[in-house]
C-alpha positions as CSV (number, residue, x, y, z in Angstrom):
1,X,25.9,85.5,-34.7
2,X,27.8,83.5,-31.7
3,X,26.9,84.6,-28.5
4,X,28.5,82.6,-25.6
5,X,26.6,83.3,-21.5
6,X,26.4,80.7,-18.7
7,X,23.5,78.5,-19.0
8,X,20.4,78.7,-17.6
9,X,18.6,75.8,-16.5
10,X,16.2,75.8,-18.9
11,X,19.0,75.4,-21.5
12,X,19.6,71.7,-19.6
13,X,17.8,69.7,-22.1
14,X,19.9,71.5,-24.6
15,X,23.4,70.8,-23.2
16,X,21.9,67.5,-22.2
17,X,21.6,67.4,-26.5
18,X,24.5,67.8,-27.1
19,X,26.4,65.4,-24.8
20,X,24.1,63.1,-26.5
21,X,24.8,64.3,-30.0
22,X,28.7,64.1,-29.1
23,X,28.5,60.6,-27.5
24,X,26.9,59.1,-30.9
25,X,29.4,61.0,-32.7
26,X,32.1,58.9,-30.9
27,X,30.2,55.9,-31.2
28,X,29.2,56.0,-35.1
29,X,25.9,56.2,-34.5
30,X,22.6,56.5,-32.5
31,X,22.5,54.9,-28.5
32,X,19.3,54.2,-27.4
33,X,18.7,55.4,-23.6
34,X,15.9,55.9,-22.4
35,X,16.9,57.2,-18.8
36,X,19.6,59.6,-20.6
37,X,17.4,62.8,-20.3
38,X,16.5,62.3,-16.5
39,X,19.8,61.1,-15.4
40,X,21.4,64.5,-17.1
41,X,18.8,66.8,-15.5
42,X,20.0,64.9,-12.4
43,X,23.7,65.6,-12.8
44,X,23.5,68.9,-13.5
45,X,21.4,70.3,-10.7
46,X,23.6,68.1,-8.3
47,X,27.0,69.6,-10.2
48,X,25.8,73.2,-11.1
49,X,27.0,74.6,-7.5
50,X,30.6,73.8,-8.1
51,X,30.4,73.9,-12.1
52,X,30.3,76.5,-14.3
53,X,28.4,75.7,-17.5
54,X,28.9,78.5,-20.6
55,X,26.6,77.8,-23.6
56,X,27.0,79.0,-27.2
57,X,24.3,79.9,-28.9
58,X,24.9,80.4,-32.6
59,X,22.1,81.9,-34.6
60,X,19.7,81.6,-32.3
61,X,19.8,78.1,-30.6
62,X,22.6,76.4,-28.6
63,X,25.6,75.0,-30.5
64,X,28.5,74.6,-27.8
65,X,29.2,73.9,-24.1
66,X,32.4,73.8,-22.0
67,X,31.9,73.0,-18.3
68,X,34.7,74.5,-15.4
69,X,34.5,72.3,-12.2
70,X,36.1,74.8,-9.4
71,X,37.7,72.8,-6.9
72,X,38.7,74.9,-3.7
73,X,41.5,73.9,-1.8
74,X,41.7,73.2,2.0
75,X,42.3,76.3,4.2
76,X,45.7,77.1,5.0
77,X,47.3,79.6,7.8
78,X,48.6,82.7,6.1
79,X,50.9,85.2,7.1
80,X,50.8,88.2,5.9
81,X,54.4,88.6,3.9
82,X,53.2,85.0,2.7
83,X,49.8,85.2,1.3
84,X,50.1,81.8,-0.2
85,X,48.7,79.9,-3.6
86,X,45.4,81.2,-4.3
87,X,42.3,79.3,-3.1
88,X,40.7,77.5,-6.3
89,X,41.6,75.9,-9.6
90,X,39.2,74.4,-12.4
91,X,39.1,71.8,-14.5
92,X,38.0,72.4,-18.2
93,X,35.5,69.5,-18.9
94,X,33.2,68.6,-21.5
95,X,34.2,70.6,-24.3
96,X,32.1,70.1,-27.7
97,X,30.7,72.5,-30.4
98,X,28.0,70.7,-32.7
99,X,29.7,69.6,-36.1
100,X,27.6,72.9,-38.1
101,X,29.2,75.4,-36.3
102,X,32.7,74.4,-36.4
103,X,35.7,75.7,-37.6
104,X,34.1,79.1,-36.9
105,X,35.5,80.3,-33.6
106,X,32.9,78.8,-31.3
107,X,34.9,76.8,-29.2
108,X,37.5,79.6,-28.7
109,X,34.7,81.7,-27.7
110,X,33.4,79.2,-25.0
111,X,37.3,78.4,-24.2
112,X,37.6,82.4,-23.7
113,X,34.8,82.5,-21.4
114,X,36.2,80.0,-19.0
115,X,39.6,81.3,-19.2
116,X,38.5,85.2,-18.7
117,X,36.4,83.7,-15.4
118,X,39.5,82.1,-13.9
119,X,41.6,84.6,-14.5
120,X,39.2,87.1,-12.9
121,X,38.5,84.3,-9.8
122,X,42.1,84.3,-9.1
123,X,42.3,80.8,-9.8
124,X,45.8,79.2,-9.4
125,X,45.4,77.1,-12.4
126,X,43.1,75.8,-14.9
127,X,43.4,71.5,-15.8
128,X,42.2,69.7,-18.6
129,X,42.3,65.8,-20.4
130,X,42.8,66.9,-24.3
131,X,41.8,64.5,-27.0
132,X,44.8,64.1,-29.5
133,X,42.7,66.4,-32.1
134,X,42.3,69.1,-29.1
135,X,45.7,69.3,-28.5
136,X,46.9,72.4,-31.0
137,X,43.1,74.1,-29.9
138,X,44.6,74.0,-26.4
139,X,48.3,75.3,-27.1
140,X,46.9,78.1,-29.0
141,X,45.2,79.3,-25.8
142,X,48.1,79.1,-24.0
143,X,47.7,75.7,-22.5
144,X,50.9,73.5,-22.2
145,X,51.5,69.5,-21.7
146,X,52.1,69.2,-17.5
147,X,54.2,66.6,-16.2
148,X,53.6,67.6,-12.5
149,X,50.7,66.0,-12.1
150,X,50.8,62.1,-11.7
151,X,47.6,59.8,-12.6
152,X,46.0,56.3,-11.3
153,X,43.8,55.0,-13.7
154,X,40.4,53.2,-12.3
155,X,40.5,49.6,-11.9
């Protein structure tokens, strides 16, 4: 049973699980950090107010997260025959299901949630950095490669 809800914050040590569990999966193996668990809780209650976090719990305890960071554009005049570009657009972060309930629908699920939210917000788009694996997941929700957008990396 997959249910997918926006998280709570007593599901933070859970999401804060499975950044861990998805940071040793990218880096082969266990990383020792003490300060990990307090720096999370941190983060989150600092981000929640302009994040929304969706959790999927699968049978009972939580196997997915996806966050949306809304970012709401600068006021503009409007006229009224020219409404203009709606006010907000998100950027899908922090995508990861928990390797036992893959390939079972969970991330489309939590990919679903964030989608039906922006669509319903009135969002005029929805963003996103895909990992080359990702790439097909994205596509099939009807997410396509932008080459509006232009990109500094950090120094």
């Amino acid at each position: 049973m997959v249910t997918v809800r926006v998280a709570r914050p007593e599901d933070v040590p859970a999401v804060a699980a499975l950044r861990r569990a998805w940071t040793e999966e990218n880096a082969g193996g266990p990383i020792e950090d003490d300060g990990f668990d307090a720096a999370f809780t941190e983060w989150f209650e600092r981000e929640h107010d302009q994040r929304v976090t969706w959790v999927a719990d699968v049978d009972g305890r939580v196997a997915g997260m996806l966050n949306l960071l809304v970012f709401t554009r600068m006021p503009r005049p409007r006229s009224a025959d020219a409404p203009g570009a709606p006010g907000r657009w998100g950027y899908v972060a922090n995508v990861y299901v928990d390797r036992a309930a893959r390939d079972a629908g969970v991330g489309a699920r939590l990919l679903d949630a964030a989608t039906s939210y922006a669509d319903g917000q009135g969002f005029a788009r929805l963003v996103l950095s895909p990992s080359d694996r990702s790439v097909p997941f994205y596509e099939r929700a009807g997410f396509a490669t932008a080459t509006s957008l232009m990109l500094r990396p950090g120094r």
